[in-house]
NURO-36440 format. One record per atom (N, C-alpha, C): residue number from 0; atom name; y, z, x. Coordinates in pm, whole numbers, plus 50000, padded with zeros to 5 digits. Layout:
<atoms>
<atom seq="NUM" atom="CA" c2="Y" c3="Z" c1="X"/>
...
</atoms>
This chain:
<atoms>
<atom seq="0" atom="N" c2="65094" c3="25699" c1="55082"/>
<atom seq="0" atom="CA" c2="65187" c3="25594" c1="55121"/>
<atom seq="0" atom="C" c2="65145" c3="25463" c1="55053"/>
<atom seq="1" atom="N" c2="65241" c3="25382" c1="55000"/>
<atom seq="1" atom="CA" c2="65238" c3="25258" c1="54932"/>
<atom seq="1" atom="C" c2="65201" c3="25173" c1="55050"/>
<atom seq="2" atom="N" c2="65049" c3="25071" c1="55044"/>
<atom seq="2" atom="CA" c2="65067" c3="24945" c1="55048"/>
<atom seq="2" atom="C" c2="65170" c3="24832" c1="55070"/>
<atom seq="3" atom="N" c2="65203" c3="24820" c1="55223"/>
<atom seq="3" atom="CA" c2="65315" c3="24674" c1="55165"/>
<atom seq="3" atom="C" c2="65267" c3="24561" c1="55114"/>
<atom seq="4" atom="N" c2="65326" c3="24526" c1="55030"/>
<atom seq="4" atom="CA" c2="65335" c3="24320" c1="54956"/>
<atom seq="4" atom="C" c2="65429" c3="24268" c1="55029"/>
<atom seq="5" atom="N" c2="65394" c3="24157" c1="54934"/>
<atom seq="5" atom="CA" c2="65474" c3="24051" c1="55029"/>
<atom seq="5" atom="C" c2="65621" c3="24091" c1="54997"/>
<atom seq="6" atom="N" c2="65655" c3="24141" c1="54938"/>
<atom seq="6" atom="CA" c2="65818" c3="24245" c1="54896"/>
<atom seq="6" atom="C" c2="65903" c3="24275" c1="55003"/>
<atom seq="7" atom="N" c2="65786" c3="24374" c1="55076"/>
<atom seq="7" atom="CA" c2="65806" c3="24479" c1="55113"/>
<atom seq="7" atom="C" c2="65769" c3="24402" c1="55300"/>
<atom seq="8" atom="N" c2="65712" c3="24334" c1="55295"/>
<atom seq="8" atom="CA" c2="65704" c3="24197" c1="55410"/>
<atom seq="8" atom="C" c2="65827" c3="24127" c1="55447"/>
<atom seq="9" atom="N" c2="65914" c3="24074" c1="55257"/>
<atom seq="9" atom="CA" c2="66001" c3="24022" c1="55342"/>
<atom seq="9" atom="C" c2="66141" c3="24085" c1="55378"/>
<atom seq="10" atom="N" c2="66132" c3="24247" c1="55336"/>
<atom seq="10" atom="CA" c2="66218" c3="24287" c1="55381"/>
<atom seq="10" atom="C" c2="66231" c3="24299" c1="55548"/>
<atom seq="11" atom="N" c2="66110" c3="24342" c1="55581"/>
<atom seq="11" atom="CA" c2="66090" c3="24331" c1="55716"/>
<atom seq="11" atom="C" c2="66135" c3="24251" c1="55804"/>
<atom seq="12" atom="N" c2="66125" c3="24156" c1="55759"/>
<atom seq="12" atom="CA" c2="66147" c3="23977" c1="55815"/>
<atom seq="12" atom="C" c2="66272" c3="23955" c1="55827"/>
<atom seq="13" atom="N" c2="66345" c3="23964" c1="55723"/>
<atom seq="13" atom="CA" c2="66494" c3="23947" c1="55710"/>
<atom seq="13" atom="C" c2="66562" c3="24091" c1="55826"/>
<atom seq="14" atom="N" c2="66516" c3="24217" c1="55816"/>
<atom seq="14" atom="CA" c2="66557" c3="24284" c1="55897"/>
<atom seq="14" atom="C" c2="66587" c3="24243" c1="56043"/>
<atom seq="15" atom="N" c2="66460" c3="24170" c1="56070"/>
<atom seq="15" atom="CA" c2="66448" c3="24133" c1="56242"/>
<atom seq="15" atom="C" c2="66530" c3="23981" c1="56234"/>
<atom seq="16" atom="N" c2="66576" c3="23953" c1="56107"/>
<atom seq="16" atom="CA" c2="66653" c3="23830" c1="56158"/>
<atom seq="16" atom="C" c2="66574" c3="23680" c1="56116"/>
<atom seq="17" atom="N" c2="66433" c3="23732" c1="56048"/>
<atom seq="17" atom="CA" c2="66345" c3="23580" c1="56009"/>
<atom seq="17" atom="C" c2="66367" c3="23566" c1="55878"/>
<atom seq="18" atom="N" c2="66462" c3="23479" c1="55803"/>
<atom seq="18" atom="CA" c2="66476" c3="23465" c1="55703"/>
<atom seq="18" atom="C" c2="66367" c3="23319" c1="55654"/>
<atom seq="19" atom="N" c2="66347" c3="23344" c1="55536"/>
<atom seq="19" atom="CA" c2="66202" c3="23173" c1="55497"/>
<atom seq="19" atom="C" c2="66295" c3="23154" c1="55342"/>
<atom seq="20" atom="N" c2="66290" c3="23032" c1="55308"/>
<atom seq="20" atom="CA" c2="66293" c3="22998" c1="55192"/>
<atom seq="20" atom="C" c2="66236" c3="23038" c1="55082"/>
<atom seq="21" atom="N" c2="66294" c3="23108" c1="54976"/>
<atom seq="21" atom="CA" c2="66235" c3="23149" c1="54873"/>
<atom seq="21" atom="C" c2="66282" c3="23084" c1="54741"/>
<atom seq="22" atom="N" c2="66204" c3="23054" c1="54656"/>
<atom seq="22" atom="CA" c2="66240" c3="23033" c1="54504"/>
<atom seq="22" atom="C" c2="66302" c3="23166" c1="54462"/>
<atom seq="23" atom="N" c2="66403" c3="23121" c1="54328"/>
<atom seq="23" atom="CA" c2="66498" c3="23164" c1="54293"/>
<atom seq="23" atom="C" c2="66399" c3="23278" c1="54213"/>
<atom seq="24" atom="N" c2="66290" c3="23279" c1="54177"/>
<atom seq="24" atom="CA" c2="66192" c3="23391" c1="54098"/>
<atom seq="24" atom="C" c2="66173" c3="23519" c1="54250"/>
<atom seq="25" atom="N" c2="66144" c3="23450" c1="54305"/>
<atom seq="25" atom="CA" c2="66110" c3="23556" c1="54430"/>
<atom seq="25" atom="C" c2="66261" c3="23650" c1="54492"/>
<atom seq="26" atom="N" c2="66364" c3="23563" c1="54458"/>
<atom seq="26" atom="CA" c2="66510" c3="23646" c1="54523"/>
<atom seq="26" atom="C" c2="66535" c3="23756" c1="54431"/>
<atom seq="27" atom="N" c2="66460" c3="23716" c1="54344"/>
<atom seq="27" atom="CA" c2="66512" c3="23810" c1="54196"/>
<atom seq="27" atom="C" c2="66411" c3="23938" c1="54216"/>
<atom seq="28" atom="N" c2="66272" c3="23893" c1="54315"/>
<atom seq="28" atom="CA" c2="66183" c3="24035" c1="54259"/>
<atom seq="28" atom="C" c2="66209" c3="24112" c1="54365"/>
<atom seq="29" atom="N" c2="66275" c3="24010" c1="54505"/>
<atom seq="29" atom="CA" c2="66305" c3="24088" c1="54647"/>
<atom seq="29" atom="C" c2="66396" c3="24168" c1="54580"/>
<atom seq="30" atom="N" c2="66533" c3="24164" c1="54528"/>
<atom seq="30" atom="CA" c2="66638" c3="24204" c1="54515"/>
<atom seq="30" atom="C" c2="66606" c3="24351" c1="54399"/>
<atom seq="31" atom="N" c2="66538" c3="24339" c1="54303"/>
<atom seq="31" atom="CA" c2="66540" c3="24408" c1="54233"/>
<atom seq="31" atom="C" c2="66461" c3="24552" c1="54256"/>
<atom seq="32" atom="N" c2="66361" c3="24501" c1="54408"/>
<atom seq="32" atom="CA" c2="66345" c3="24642" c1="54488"/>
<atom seq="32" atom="C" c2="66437" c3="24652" c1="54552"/>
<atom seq="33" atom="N" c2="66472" c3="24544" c1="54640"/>
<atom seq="33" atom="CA" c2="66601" c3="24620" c1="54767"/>
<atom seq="33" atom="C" c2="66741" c3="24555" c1="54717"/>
<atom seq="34" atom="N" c2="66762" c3="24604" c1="54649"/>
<atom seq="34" atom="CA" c2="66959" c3="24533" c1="54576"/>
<atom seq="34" atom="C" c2="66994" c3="24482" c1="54710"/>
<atom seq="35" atom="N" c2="67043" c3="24361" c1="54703"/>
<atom seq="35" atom="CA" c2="67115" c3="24321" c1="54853"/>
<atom seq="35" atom="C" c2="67013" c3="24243" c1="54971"/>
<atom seq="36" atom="N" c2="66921" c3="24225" c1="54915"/>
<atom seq="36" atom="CA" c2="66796" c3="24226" c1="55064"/>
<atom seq="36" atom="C" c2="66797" c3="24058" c1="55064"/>
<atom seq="37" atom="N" c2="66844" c3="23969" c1="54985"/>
<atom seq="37" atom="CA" c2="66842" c3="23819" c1="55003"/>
<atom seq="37" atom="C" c2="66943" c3="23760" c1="54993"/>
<atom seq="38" atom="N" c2="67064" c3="23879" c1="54959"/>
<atom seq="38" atom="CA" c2="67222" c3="23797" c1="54989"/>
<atom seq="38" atom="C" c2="67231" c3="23720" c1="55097"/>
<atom seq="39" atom="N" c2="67323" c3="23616" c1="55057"/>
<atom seq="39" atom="CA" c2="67392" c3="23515" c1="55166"/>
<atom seq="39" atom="C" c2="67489" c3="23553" c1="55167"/>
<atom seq="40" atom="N" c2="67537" c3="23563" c1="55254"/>
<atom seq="40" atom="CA" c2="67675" c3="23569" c1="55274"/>
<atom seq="40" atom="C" c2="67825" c3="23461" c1="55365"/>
<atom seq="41" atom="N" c2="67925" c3="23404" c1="55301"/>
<atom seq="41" atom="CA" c2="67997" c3="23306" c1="55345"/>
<atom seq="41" atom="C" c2="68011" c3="23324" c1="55497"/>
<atom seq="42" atom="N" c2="68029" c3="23244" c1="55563"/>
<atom seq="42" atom="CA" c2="68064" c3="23185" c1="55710"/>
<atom seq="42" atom="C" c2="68196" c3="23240" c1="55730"/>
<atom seq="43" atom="N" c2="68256" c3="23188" c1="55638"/>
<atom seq="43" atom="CA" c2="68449" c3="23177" c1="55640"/>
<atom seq="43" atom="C" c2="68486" c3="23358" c1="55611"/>
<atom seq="44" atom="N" c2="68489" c3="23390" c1="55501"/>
<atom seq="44" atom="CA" c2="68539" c3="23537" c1="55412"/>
<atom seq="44" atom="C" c2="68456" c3="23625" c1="55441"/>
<atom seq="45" atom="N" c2="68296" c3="23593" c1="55447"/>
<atom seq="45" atom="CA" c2="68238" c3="23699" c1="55451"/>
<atom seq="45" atom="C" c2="68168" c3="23749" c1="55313"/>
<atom seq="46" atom="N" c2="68238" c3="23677" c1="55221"/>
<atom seq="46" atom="CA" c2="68215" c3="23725" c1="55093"/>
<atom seq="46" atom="C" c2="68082" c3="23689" c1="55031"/>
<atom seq="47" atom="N" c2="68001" c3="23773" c1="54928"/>
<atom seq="47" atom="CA" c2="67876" c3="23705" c1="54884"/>
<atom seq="47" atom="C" c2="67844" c3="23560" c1="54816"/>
<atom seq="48" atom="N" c2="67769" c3="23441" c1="54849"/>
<atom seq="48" atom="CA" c2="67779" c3="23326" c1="54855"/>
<atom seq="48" atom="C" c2="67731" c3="23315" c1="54688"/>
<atom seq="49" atom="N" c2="67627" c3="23391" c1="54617"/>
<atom seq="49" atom="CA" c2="67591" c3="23342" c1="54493"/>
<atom seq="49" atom="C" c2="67475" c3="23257" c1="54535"/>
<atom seq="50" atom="N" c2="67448" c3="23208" c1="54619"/>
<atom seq="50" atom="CA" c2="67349" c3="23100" c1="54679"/>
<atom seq="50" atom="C" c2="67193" c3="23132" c1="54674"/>
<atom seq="51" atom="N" c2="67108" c3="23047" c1="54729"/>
<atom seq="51" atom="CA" c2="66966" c3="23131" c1="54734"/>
<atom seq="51" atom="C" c2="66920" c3="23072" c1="54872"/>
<atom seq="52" atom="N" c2="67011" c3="22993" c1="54976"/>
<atom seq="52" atom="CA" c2="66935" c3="22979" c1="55099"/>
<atom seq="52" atom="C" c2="66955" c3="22850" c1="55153"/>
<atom seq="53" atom="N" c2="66943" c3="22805" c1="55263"/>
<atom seq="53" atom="CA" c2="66932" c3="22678" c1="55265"/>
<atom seq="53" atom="C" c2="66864" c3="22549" c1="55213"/>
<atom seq="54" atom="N" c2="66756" c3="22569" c1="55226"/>
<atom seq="54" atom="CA" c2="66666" c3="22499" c1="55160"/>
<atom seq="54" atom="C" c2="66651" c3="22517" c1="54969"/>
<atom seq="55" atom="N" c2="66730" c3="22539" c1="54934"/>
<atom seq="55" atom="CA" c2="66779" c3="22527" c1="54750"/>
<atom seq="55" atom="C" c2="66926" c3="22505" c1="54753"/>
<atom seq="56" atom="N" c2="67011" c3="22588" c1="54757"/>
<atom seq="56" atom="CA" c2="67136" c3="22544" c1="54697"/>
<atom seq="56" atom="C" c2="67276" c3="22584" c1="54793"/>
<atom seq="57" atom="N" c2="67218" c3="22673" c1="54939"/>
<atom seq="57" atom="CA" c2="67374" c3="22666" c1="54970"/>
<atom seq="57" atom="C" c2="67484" c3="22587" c1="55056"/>
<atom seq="58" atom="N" c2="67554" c3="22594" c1="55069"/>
<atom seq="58" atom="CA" c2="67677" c3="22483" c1="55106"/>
<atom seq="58" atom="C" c2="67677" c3="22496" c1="55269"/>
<atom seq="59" atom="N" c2="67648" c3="22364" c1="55338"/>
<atom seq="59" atom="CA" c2="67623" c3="22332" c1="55444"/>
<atom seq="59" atom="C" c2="67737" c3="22274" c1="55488"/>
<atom seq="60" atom="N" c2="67824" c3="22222" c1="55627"/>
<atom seq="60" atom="CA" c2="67873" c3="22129" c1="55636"/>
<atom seq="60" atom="C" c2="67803" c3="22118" c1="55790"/>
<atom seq="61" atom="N" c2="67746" c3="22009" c1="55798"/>
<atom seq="61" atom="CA" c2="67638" c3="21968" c1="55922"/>
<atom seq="61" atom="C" c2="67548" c3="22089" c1="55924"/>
<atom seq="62" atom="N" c2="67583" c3="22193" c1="56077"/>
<atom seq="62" atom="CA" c2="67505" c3="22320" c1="56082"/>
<atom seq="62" atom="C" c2="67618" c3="22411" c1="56073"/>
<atom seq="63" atom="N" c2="67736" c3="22392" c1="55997"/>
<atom seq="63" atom="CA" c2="67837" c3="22532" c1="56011"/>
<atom seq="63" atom="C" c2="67792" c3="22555" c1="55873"/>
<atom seq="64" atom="N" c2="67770" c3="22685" c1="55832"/>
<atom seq="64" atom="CA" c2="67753" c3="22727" c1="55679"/>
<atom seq="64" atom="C" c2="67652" c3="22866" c1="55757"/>
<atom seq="65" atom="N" c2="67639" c3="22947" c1="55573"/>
<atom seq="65" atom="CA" c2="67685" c3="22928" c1="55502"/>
<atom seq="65" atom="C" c2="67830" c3="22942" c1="55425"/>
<atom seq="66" atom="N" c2="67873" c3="22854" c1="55346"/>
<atom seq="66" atom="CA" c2="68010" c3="22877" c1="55277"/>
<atom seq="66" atom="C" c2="68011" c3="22930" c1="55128"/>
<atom seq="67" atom="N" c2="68043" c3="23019" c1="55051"/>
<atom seq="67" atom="CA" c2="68076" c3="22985" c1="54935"/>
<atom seq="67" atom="C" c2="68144" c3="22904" c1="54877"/>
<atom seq="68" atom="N" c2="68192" c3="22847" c1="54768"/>
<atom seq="68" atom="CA" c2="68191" c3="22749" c1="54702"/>
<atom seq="68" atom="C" c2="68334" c3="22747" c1="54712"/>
<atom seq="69" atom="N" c2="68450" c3="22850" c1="54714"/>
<atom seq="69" atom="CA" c2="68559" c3="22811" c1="54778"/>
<atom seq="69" atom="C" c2="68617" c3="22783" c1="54888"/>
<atom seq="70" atom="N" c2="68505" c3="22857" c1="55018"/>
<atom seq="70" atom="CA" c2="68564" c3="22804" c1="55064"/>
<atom seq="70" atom="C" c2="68558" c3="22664" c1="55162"/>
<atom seq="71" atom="N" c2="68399" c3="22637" c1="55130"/>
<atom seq="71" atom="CA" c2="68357" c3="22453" c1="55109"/>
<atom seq="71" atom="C" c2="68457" c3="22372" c1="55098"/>
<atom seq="72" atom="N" c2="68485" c3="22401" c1="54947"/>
<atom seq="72" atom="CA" c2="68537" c3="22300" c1="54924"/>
<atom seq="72" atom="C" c2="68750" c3="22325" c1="54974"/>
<atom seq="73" atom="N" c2="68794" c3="22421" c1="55018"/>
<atom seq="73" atom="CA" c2="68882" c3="22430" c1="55106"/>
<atom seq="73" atom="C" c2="68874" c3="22335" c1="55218"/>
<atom seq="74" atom="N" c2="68737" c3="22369" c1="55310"/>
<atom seq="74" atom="CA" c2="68675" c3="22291" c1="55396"/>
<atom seq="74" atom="C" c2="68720" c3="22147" c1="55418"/>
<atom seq="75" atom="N" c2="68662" c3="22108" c1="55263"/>
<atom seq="75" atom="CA" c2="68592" c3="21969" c1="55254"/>
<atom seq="75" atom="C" c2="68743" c3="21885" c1="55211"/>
<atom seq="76" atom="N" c2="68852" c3="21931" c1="55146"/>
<atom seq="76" atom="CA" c2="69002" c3="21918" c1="55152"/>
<atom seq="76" atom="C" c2="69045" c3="21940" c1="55219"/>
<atom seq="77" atom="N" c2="69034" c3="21977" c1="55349"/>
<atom seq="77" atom="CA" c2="69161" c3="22044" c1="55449"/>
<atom seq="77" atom="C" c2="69093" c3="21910" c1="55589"/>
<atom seq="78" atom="N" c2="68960" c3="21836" c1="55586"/>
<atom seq="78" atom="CA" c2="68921" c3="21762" c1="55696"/>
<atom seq="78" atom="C" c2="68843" c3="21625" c1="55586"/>
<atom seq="79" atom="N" c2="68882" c3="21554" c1="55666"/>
<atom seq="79" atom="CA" c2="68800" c3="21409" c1="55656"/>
<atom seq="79" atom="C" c2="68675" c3="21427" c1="55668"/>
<atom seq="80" atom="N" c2="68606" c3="21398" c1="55608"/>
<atom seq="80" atom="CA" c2="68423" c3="21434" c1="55648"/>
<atom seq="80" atom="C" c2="68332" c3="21362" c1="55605"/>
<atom seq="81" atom="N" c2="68299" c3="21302" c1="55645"/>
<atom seq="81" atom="CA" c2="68143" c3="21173" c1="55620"/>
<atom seq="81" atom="C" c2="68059" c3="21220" c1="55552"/>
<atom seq="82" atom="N" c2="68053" c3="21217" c1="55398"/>
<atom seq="82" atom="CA" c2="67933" c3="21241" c1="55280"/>
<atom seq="82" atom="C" c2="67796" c3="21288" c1="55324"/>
<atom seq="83" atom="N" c2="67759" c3="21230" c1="55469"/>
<atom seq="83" atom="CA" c2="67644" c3="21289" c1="55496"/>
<atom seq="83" atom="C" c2="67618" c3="21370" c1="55552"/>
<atom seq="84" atom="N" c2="67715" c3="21420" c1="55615"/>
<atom seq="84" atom="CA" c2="67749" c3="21545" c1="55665"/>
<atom seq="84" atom="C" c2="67795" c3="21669" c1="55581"/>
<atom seq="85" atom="N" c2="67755" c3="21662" c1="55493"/>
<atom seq="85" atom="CA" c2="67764" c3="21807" c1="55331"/>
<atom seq="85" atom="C" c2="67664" c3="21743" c1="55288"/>
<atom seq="86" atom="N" c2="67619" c3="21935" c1="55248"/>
<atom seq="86" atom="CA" c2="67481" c3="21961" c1="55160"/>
<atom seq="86" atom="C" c2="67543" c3="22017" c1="54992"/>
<atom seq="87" atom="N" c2="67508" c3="22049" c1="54933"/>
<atom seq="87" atom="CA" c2="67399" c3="22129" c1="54929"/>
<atom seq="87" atom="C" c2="67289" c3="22045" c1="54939"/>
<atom seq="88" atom="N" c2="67135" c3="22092" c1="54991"/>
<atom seq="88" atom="CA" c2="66994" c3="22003" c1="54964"/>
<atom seq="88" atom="C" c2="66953" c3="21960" c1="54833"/>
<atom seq="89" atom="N" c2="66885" c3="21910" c1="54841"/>
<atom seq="89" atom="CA" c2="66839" c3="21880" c1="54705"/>
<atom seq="89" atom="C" c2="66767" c3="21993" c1="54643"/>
<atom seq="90" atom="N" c2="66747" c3="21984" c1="54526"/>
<atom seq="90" atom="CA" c2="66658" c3="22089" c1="54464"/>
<atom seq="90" atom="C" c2="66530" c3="22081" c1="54506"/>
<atom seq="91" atom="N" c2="66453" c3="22174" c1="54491"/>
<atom seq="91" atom="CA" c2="66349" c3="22231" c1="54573"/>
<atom seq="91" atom="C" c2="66291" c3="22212" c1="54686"/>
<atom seq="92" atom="N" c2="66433" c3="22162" c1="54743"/>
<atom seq="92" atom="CA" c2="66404" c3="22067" c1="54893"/>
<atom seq="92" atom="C" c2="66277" c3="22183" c1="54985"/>
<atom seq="93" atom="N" c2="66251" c3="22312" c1="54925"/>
<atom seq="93" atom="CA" c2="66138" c3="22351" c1="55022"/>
<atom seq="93" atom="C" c2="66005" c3="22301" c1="54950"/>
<atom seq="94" atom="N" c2="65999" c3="22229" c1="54840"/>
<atom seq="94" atom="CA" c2="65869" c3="22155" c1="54814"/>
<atom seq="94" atom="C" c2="65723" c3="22285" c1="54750"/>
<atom seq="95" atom="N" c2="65838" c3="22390" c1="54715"/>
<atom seq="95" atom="CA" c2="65746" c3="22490" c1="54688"/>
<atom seq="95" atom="C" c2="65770" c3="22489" c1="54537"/>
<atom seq="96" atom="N" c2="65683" c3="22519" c1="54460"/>
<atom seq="96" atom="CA" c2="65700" c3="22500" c1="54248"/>
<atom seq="96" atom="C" c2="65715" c3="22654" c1="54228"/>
<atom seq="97" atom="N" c2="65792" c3="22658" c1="54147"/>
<atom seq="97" atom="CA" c2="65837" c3="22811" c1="54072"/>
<atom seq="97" atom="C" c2="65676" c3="22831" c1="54052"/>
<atom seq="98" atom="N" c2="65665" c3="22964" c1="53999"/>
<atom seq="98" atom="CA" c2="65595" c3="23072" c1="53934"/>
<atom seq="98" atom="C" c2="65663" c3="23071" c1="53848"/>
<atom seq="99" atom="N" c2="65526" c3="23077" c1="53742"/>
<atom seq="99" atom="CA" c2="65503" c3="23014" c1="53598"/>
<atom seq="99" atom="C" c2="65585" c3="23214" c1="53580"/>
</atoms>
């Protein structure tokens, strides 16, 4: 029997519902063992967001999200909404540096 890594850790995690911020290098090595294991998925459709999480790039409005990018910005046209109330975060808002 294989050893788990941290791979194989965060599938675990996400199973029970604990999702953590990952750099966009790490979604790529989760995914490429478990196809599917760090999708986001939209609030609204349901549909896959393209995103990598809260804390990097996906579309917030206050705490309703996540949205994909259509239907945000549907969202963000269909209601009046105070600039500070929409994300996305800033980039590397989890303060963690890629792997070289």
């Amino acid at each position: 029997m294989r050893k788990m890594d941290w791979i194989d850790e965060e599938k675990e995690r996400r199973q029970h519902g604990v999702n953590r911020p990952l750099l966009q290098s790490e979604h790529a090595e989760v995914n490429a063992r478990y196809p599917g294991c760090t999708l986001e998925y939209c609030c609204e459709c349901g549909k896959a967001t393209g995103r990598a999480g809260r804390c990097d790039d996906s579309l917030f409005i206050d705490d309703d999200g996540p949205y994909c990018k259509e239907c945000f910005d549907a969202r963000v046209e269909s209601e009046e909404l105070p600039l500070d109330s929409l994300s996305p975060m800033p980039d590397n808002a989890s303060g963690r540096e890629e792997k070289p």
